[in-house]
C-alpha positions, -999 to +999 in steps of 0.1 A: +456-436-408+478-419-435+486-429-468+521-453-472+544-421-487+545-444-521+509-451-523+507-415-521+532-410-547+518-433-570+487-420-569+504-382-575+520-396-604+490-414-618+473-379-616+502-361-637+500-391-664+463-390-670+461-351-669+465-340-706+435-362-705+418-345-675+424-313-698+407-323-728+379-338-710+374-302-689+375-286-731+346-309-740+325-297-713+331-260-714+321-266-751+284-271-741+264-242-739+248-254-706+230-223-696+198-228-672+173-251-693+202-262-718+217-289-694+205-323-710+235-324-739+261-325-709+245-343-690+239-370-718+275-372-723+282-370-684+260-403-684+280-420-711+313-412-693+306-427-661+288-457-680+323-461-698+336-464-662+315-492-651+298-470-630+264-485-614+240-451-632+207-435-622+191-406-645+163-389-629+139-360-628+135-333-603+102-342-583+090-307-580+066-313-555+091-333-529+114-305-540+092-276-526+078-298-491+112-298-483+122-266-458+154-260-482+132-263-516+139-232-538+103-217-555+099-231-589+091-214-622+086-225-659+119-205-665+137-233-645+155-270-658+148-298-668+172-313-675+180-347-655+205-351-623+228-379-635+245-400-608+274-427-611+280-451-583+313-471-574+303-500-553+332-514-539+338-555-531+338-546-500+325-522-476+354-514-456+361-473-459+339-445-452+316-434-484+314-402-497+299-383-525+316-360-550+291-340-563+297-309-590+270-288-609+271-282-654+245-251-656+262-220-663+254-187-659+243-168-691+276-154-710+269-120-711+276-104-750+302-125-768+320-088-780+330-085-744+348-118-745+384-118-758+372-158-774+336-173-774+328-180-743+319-216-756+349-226-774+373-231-746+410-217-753+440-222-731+469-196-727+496-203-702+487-218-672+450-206-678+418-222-695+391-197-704+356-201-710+322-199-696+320-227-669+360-233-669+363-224-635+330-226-620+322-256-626+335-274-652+371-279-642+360-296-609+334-320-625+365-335-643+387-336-619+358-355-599+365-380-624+398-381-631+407-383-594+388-418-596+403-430-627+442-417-612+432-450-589+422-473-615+454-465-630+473-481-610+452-510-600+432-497-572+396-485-562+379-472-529+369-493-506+335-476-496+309-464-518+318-436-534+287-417-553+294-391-585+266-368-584+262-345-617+236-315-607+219-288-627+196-255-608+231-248-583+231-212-604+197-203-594+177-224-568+200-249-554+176-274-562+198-299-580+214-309-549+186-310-530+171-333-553+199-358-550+194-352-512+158-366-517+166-395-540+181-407-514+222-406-515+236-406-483+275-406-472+296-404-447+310-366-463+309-347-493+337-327-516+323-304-535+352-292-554+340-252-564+368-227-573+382-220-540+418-205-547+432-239-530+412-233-496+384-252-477+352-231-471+344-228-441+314-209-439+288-196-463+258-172-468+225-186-480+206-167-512+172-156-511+161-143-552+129-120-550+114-100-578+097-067-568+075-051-598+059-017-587+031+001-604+025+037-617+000+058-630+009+067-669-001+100-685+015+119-716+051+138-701+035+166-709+014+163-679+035+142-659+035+157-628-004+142-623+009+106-627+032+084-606+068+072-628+068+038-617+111+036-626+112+065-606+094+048-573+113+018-583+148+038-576+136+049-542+128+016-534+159+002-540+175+032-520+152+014-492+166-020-497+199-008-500+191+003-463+180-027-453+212-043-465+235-019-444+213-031-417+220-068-423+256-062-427+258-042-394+247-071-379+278-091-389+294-094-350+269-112-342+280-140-366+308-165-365+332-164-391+322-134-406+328-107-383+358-103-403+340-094-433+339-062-445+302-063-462+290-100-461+256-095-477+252-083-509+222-070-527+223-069-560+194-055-583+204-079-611+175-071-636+154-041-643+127-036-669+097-011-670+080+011-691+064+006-724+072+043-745+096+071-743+069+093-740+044+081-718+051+081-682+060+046-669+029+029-655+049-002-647+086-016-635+101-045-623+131-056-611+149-089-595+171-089-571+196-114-550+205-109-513+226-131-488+217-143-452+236-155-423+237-190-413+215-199-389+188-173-404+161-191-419+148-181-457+111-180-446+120-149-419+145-135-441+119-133-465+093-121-442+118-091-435+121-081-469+084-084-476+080-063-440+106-038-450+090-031-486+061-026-474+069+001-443+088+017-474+054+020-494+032+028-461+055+064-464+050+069-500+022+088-511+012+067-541+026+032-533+008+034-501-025+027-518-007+007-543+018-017-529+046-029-549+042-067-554+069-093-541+076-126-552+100-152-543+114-167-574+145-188-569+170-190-541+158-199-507+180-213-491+200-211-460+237-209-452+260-228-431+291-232-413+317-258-412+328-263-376+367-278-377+378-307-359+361-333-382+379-363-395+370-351-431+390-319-428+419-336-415+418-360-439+415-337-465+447-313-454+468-346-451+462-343-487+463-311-499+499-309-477+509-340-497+497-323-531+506-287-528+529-287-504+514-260-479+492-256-449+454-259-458+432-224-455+402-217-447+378-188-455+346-175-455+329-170-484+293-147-490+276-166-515+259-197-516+274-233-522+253-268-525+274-280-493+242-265-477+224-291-484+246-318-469+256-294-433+221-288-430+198-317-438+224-346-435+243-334-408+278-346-424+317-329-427+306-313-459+338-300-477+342-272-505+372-271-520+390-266-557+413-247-578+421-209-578+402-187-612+396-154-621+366-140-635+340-163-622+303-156-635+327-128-657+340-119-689+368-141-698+363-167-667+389-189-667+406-218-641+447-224-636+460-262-653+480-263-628+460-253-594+432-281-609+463-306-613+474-295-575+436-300-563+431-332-586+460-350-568+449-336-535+413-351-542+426-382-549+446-387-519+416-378-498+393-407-517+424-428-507+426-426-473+385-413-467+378-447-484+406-470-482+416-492-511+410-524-526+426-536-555+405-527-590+379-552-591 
């Protein structure tokens, strides 16, 4: 049933009065430097926040071994967090709405140099309508307004009538396995809103992420002489020209897909590291590289990664040297799948009642070709799982930054959704 049109103004209001507060919360936690590994100060002061709400709390530890039973577990190295998953849980009087969980992530990726950045990346700065700052946009701004679209009902006097769980995560930037840890703690709802930096649209699809790192050996000599050894940068370049085939190939496949035959190029490879070499004059006996690449929903990681391992190695079968030295892959982060939001779920309809009500236009959907925790939640709980949040620029960029008043649009909209996914009770 929809909202009564003044509960739903109410609420709209109580979102606009508590927002220069929404603001300065979202400053405090772009402040934290909360690259992977450096998540416990936020999430410390995450805790305290929702223990100032009266929030019912639970701190905990990824379990690395449930973590990589599980078929969505992400391969885990010592370069990976920590830091705790913190969780807040409203229980209402009570159970008469649906439950849900808002869930948003605090690790950021690195900032790149600070000279590239017009302000540090770390002290948050506001200019018009925009906030900049590592983490503003993605995703920063939508763990507050997770928050403040709570307290805009205990303003006025109200709170959900159904469980309603606040799930802080760390590892979404490079395994995923934040979320599936709260998975395997053992929160369960009846949906989730994730809200990500959407540009005011609902996902409706995504890729999953495998991570690999590919290091290939050489045979060094002085350059003098280098035509009797093997330049292992130089193989390394010719492999990637054979991955880069192997992408076109995935991406030709695209028809064959749901919601992204539209897409123009839906997986992406990117060669995001390369090192190799030890001396300017020696030819390189070694290089390494890691790289990202997207699958389709409904492929699994285990025989995406069985084609990449297959594909690297035909491409060293035909090359002279790597033939009787083949390059060596790992799997070292992302390895998950991707999914697809079917419409017609109560959730979704809920949710555009809202976003109508809050920013006055239709809701849209997209596709999007990277990955999202939602995965977790389509896949392994089988629930409406809902991506949604403000519009940005420059995400994982220099100068990143989120729009005040798309998060105030999405804030309100988020609270009208807990309103009527939940029901109300008065504030206990």
């Amino acid at each position: 049933m929809s909202l009564d049109p003044k509960l739903r103004q109410d609420i709209l209001d109580s979102v606009e009065a508590g927002f220069e507060e929404q603001i300065a919360f979202t400053q405090k936690l772009v402040s934290f430097p909360s690259t992977r590994g450096g998540e416990h100060a936020i999430q410390d002061f995450v805790f305290r926040e929702y223990k100032k709400r009266g929030y019912a709390l639970d701190r905990f530890a990824m379990d690395r071994d449930a973590i990589l039973r599980h078929p969505g577990g992400s391969p885990w190295s010592d370069e990976h967090s920590d830091a705790p998953i913190v969780v807040g849980i409203h229980r209402p009087r009570e159970e008469k709405g649906r439950s849900l969980i808002l869930q948003s992530h605090l690790d950021v990726v690195p900032a790149g140099p600070a000279g590239m950045w017009e302000s540090p990346p770390f002290e948050p700065r506001i200019a018009g309508d925009w906030m900049f700052g590592r983490g503003a946009a993605d995703m920063k701004a939508g763990a507050a307004a997770n928050v403040f679209a709570m307290d805009a009902l205990t303003r006025i006097g109200l709170q959900p009538a159904a469980t309603v769980t606040i799930q802080s995560v760390v590892e979404e930037e490079s395994t995923g396995n934040g979320a599936l840890m709260a998975h395997l703690r053992g929160y369960q709802a009846d949906a989730v809103l994730i809200p990500e930096p959407e540009d005011e649209m609902l996902v409706r699809a995504n890729t999953g992420v495998l991570w690999f790192q590919v290091e290939v050996s050489g045979l060094p000599v002085h350059v003098r002489e280098m035509e009797t050894g093997t330049n292992a940068i130089d193989a390394t370049y010719r492999l990637i020209a054979a991955l880069r085939e192997l992408e076109e190939a995935w991406n030709a496949r695209r028809h064959e897909h749901p919601y992204f035959d539209d897409l123009a190029h839906p997986i992406n490879l990117n060669i995001g590291k390369i090192e190799g070499g030890d001396w300017a004059s020696s030819v390189p006996c070694w290089c390494r590289i890691d790289c990202r690449i997207a699958i389709y929903p409904g492929t699994s990681a285990a025989s995406a990664a069985e084609d990449i391992r297959g594909w690297i190695a035909a491409f060293a079968h035909g090359d002279p040297y790597l033939s009787n030295h083949p390059p060596q892959v790992t799997f070292n982060g992302f390895h998950a799948e991707g999914y697809a939001l079917e419409p017609g779920s109560d959730a979704e309809a809920v949710l555009e009642r809202a976003h109508v009500a809050a920013v006055g236009e239709p809701l849209k959907s997209f596709t999007t070709p990277g990955y999202l925790d939602t995965r977790v939640y389509a896949l392994y709980d089988r629930i409406p799982a809902l991506c949604y949040g403000p519009v940005s620029r420059n995400v994982h960029g220099f100068d990143e930054c989120v729009s005040l008043s798309s998060v105030k649009r999405i804030s309100g909209a988020m609270a009208l959704f807990i309103a009527e996914w939940c029901g109300t009770e008065q504030k206990s």
